[in-house]
Steps between C-alpha positions, in 0.01 A plus 500: 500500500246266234492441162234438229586375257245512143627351179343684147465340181714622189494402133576117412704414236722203302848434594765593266586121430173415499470257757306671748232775654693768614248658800584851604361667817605766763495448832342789699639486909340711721740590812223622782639667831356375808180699530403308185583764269691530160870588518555432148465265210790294327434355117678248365438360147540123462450264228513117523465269205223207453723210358200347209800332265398088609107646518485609154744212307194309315247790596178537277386825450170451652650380803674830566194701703498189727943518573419890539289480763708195652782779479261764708393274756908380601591811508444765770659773319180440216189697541229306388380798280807422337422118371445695147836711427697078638282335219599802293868397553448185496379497124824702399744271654300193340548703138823652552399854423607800666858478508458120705665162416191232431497305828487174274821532359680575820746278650634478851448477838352828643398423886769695617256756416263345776487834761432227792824359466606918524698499182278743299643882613305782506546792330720768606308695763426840389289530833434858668774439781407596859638817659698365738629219258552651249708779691710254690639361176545846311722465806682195470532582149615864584828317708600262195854528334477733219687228277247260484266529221131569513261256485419577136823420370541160398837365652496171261321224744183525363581274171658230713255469800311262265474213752440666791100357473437290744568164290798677296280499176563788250326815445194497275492774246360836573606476887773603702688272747411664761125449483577134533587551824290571794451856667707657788547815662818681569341474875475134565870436404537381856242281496626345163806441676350362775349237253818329409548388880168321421565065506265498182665563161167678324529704767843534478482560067197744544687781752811449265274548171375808710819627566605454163251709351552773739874503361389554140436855632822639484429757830458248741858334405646684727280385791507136379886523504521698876215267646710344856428145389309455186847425255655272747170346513421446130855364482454263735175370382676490117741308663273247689230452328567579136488141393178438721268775323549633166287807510665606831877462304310715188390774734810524702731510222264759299555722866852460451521590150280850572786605704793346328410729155572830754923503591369706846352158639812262383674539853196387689429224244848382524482531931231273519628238256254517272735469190607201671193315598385562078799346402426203679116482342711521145725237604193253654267585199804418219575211692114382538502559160772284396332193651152574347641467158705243571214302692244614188800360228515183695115469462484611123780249456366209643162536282713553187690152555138355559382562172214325376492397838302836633138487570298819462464516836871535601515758210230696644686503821806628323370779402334589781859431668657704239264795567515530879877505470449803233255659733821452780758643282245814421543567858810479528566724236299768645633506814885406380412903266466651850782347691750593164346837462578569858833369487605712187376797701739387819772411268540894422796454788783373433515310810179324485558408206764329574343315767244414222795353322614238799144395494526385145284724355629488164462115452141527598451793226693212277213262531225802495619579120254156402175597684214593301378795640587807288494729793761316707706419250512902435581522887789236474666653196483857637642357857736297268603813269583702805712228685690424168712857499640355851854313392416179717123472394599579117775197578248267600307563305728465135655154703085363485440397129195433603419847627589616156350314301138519687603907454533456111176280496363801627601779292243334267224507752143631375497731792674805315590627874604165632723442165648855531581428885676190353710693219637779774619191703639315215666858408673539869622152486642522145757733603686180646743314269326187680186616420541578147623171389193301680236762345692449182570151463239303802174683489258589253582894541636592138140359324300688744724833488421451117132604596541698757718733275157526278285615784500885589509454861803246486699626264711706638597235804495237253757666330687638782480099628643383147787729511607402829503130382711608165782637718591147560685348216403171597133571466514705179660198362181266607277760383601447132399171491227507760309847429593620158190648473620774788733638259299498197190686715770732605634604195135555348417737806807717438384470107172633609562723748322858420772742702831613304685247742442165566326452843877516800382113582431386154872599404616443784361120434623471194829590607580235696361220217704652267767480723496092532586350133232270559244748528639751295465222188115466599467867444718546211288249314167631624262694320553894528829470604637777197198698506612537925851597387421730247291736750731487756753663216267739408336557819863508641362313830850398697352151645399384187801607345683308767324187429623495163827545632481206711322285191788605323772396712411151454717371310305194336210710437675785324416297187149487589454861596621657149265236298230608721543841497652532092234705330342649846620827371351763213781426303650200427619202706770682771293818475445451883818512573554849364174626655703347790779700428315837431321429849829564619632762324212705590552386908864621556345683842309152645753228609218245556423553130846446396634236699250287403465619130903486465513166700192313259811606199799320691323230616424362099804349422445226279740236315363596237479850443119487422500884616609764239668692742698674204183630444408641847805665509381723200166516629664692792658262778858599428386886538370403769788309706668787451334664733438290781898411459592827602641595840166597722251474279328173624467321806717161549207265411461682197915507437494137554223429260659682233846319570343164442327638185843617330592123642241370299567727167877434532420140424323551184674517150343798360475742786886461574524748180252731678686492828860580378480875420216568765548645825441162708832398536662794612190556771547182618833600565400793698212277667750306617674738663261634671301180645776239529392467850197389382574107498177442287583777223909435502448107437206585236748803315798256505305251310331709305897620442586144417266498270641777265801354514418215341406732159778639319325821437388587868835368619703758339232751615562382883857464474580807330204755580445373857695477881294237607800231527728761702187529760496102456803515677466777693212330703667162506822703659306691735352118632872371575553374833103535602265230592275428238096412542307288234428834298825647460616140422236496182682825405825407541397165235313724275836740526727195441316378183506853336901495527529174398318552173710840459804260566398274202416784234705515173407858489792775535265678701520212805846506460511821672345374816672152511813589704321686799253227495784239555666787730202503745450149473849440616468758778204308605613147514802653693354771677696487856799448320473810276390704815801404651703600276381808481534609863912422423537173626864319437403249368852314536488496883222227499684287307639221713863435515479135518408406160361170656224659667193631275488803416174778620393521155495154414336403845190745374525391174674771308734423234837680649531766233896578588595161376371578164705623254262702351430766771792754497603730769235702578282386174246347776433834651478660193254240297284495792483907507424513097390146351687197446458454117673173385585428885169361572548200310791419743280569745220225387765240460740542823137534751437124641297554754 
């Protein structure tokens, strides 16, 4: 069987960058049998482009029909009936009309356009396939894995095959990659295979760039990937010959990447060694790298110590130094986006990953983070945020301060996707206490989270990022002296904010300033601060409330808070207080509302007494402890809240008249009762207890009108004998001070309790004792009848009560049943131990 083959002109127009004639045709081939007839006809459109960028720099007009018909006698694919549609498109790239970029102002070095050199692609071919063709690979494609995607799906390689051209340069605009590389049919894929056996390395880099571009079509993947030798091949040659020929390392890599974007192809990647053998160009090229700069430095530094010194020549040559090694590192970067793109892709398991990891990946990433490529860089940081969520990546990582603090250079990069990548990093690494403080306190992070927190697309990390770092007290304390802008930008976005609520990370933020004093002072002070508190009362948002419970607690700013906030209200100067106060009255069913309403109350206790808080009883408070006092009503956070409060209004002059005929100390009594397990609420009722005693009017009122010192000693009794842990122990104090003071009253009232109070106390001092003595015991056979020898009680440091006087027959049994009145002072002077 023959071929004809007949090629017919199409239109001719300019490039999209303006650089060229772009030359379309079709070309007709004639299959004839072997009589001589036609079997049938195949057409297959082509274009090629007519580089013209040098020809036209410094071209006059009038010397454009004379480069036009230069341009239709070089090339074949020109009719010469054509010579006036090339001067026709000539004159608009000279002008710059039609869409084109004037050819004068163009800058670069297009040859790689050259179609001798086979870098120029042709166009897709929407040729009439043959019959027999065309029905064979209907076939192949019939027997394909229904998981792999169709051709027309983009599976993500098409963006990054930028330098698979034939001199790694990058795509011009209005192309695809893959027209920078030179044709191949599904058919030949042995023969492109067959090429990389071949001792010449163009021959070698053209069947790879052939393969390659038959792998951007996402149905032959599977035969690239099940081809007997081509992976082990193409590994080999990576291996070999990488560092010999660039464009061979670009196309082999691109191959790789093609099939490392599909999981289905991982296992036949990873038996071949392929991620291995890109590791090891990553590990050459960073390393090659390395002694570039260093050998460039060395240069640049030399000439610098010169000075004056330096002819114009050696200047000249310093530049031209300077740009070859930029032209190198352009390269590099284009083929380093491949070999990290592929790894990410490989790094999906576990496993390989961790091989990945012996190979010191992550310290080549490290020194990635300063190239100047904006695409890499993206490629690092996403290979970087994926590794960091490992515990012994994210380890190394927060141990590098150099790591971090390239990271936080970035987070302020112009690239808003590279800068993004950066903050998600910076955010998986500031979940380490490690990590926090170096963000915090080494790097430049806080200034550029202040404008990241600005920008809609980084807001929401940025402030997810900042949080993380405020968790650590360490670096909320540097952030009030290094970044006190953060706080004051955070306030004014919860001052601002449109919703009902301040914005969950806003509050959130502000939460953890407030609770540092350091931070909590900056925000006091700055601007807005009432006009936030004052909506969160009215607007009854929880997380603002609680950071005015948490500004509040301070207790040197406590001061500073009420001058601030004095005349926030409609009223008058503490009329936010009783908005404060109605808030809670009118949120008896939310608990969030009212622990943090009721806690705000207890937590202003001032030396003072700059708060009327005579005045918020009236205004409702009192009403409404009376309430949450009672039995059930309200959860324990709320109880304990209140319990503090009545702390707080026990202490002040004129609410102690207010108190005495309420119901609060008789439902503290109850309270007590009830929750004495409760370490937290028994120490805080106790004091708040001790308190009242102190007043002569509540006093009475708890002495007379209340059982709360017969459960004193009920609890204290049932504790005898038991081991004690650090809470019961505060309970036991808090217990011990509330006798005490009911000990020392001159009130007839306390008279009433002193002698079971000395009772139990005896009993406890002398607990094993008293025990025995119940039980029967004789207590006259343990004495000893040599009087020489020391006596049991005396060895454990008893005072031997039968050789007192005092103690009748049987008066020991009986004081010890019903209270020793005067016989406890006997008691307190005979007991040496």
């Amino acid at each position: 069987m023959s071929i004809k083959k007949r090629i017919k002109p199409g239109r001719i127009e300019p490039s999209a960058d303006g650089t060229a004639i772009v030359v379309h045709f079709t070309t007709e081939i004639t299959h004839l049998t072997e009589d001589g007839d036609t079997d049938y006809v195949e057409k297959l459109p082509e274009s090629r482009e007519v580089p013209v960028a040098k020809a036209m720099r410094g071209l006059r007009p009038e010397e454009i029909p004379a480069l036009a018909q230069e341009v239709v006698d070089r090339c074949r694919y020109i009719p010469a009936s054509k010579a006036s549609q090339v001067e026709q498109v000539l004159v608009m790239l000279h002008s710059g009309k039609g869409g084109c970029v004037p050819l004068f102002a163009a800058t670069g070095d297009f040859e790689h356009f050259d179609h001798q050199r086979g870098a120029v692609a042709s166009r897709e071919r929407g040729a009439v396939a043959s019959r027999e063709r065309g029905s064979g690979r209907r076939r192949r494609g019939s027997e394909g894995p229904q998981s792999i995607p169709s051709a027309g799906q983009s599976h993500g390689s098409d963006r990054w095959i930028v330098a698979s051209s034939t001199n790694g340069s990058s795509v011009p605009p209005g192309r695809r990659p893959i027209d920078l590389l030179p044709w191949a049919a599904a058919e030949s894929i042995d023969d492109y295979a067959e090429a990389l056996y071949e001792d010449d390395m163009e021959s070698k880099a053209t069947g790879a760039q052939k393969l390659l571009r038959l792998s951007c079509e996402a149905d032959l993947l599977e035969e690239i990937s099940e081809h007997s030798t081509l992976l082990g091949v193409l590994s080999r040659e990576l291996r070999e010959n990488a560092k010999r020929c660039h464009q061979l390392a670009v196309a082999i890599t691109g191959i790789f990447l093609c099939l490392a974007h599909f999981s289905q192809f991982h296992s036949a990647l990873t038996r071949h060694q392929c991620g291995e053998v890109t590791m090891r160009v990553v590990e050459y090229e960073s390393r090659r790298r390395a002694m570039l700069s260093k050998e460039l430095k060395l240069q640049q530094g030399q000439l610098v110590a010169r000075g004056s010194a330096v002819s114009q020549e050696e200047r000249r040559k310093m530049e031209q130094e300077e740009h070859r090694h930029r032209s190198v590192f352009e390269k590099q970067d284009r083929l380093l986006l491949l070999c990290l793109l592929t790894l990410r892709h490989l790094a999906e398991d576990p496993g390989v990953e961790r091989g990945f990891a012996k190979q010191k990946l992550l310290s080549h990433l490290v020194h990635m983070l300063g190239r100047a490529s904006e695409d890499l860089l993206y490629v690092v940081l996403g290979l970087l945020h994926k590794l960091s969520i490992v515990q012994h990546h994210k380890d190394q990582l927060v141990h590098s301060s150099e790591a971090l603090s390239k990271l936080a250079e970035l987070t302020g990069h112009s690239n808003v996707e590279v800068a993004l990548m950066a903050l998600r990093t910076c955010y998986n690494l500031s979940f380490d206490h490690r990590g926090q403080s170096t963000f915090s306190i080494q790097t430049s992070l806080p200034a550029k989270l202040q404008a990241a927190c600005q920008q809609p697309v980084s807001k929401k990390v940025a402030f997810k990022t900042l949080y993380q770092l405020t968790t650590d007290q360490r670096s909320r304390s540097s952030l009030a002296s290094t970044a006190p802008g953060l706080i004051a930008l955070a306030l004014q976005l919860a001052v601002k904010s449109r919703e009902s609520h301040v914005e969950t990370e806003t509050a959130a933020l502000l939460l953890n300033f407030a609770a540092d004093e350091a931070c909590c002072a900056v925000l006091v002070k700055a601007a807005g601060f009432a006009k936030a508190v004052m909506r969160a009362i009215q607007s009854a948002d929880p997380v603002m409330l609680k950071v005015l419970r948490q500004a509040a607690s301070h207790s040197g700013l406590r001061k500073r808070l009420l001058s601030v906030m004095r005349g926030a209200g409609r009223g008058g100067d503490d009329d936010w207080l009783r908005e404060l106060v109605h808030l809670a009255a009118g949120c008896c069913d939310r608990p969030d509302i009212l622990v943090e309403a009721i806690g705000t109350l207890a937590a202003l206790e001032t030396p003072d007494n700059e708060v009327a808080w005579a005045d918020l009883c009236t205004a409702g408070l009192l009403e409404l402890l009376h309430r949450l006092l009672m039995v059930g009503f309200a959860e324990d956070d709320v109880l304990l809240e209140c319990i503090i409060l009545v702390g707080t209004l026990a202490l002040d002059e004129d609410c102690i008249l207010l108190l005495a005929p309420s119901k609060v100390p008789r439902l503290l009594s109850d309270l007590f009762s009830e929750k004495r397990e409760d370490a937290d609420i028994a120490v805080q009722t106790l004091f708040v207890v001790r308190c009242l005693l102190l007043q002569e009017e509540t006093c009475q009122v708890v002495l007379r009108e209340t059982d709360i010192i017969e459960q004193i000693l009920d609890l204290l009794r049932a504790q005898l004998g038991q081991v004690q842990d650090a809470e019961m122990q505060a309970v036991h104090a808090a217990a011990d001070e509330v006798l005490d003071l009911v000990l020392a009253d001159p009130f007839e009232e306390a008279s009433e309790w002193v002698a079971d109070i000395k009772a139990f106390r005896f009993e406890a001092h002398n607990s094993e004792w008293c025990q025995r003595l119940r039980r029967g015991d004789n207590h006259q056979d343990h004495r000893h009848a040599d009087l020489g020898k020391t006596s049991h009680a005396d060895r454990r440091g008893w005072a031997d009560v039968d050789s007192l006087s005092y103690w009748g027959a049987g008066g020991l049994e009986r004081t010890c049943g019903g209270g020793f009145g005067g016989g406890f002072d006997g008691y307190k002077s005979s007991r040496h131990r």
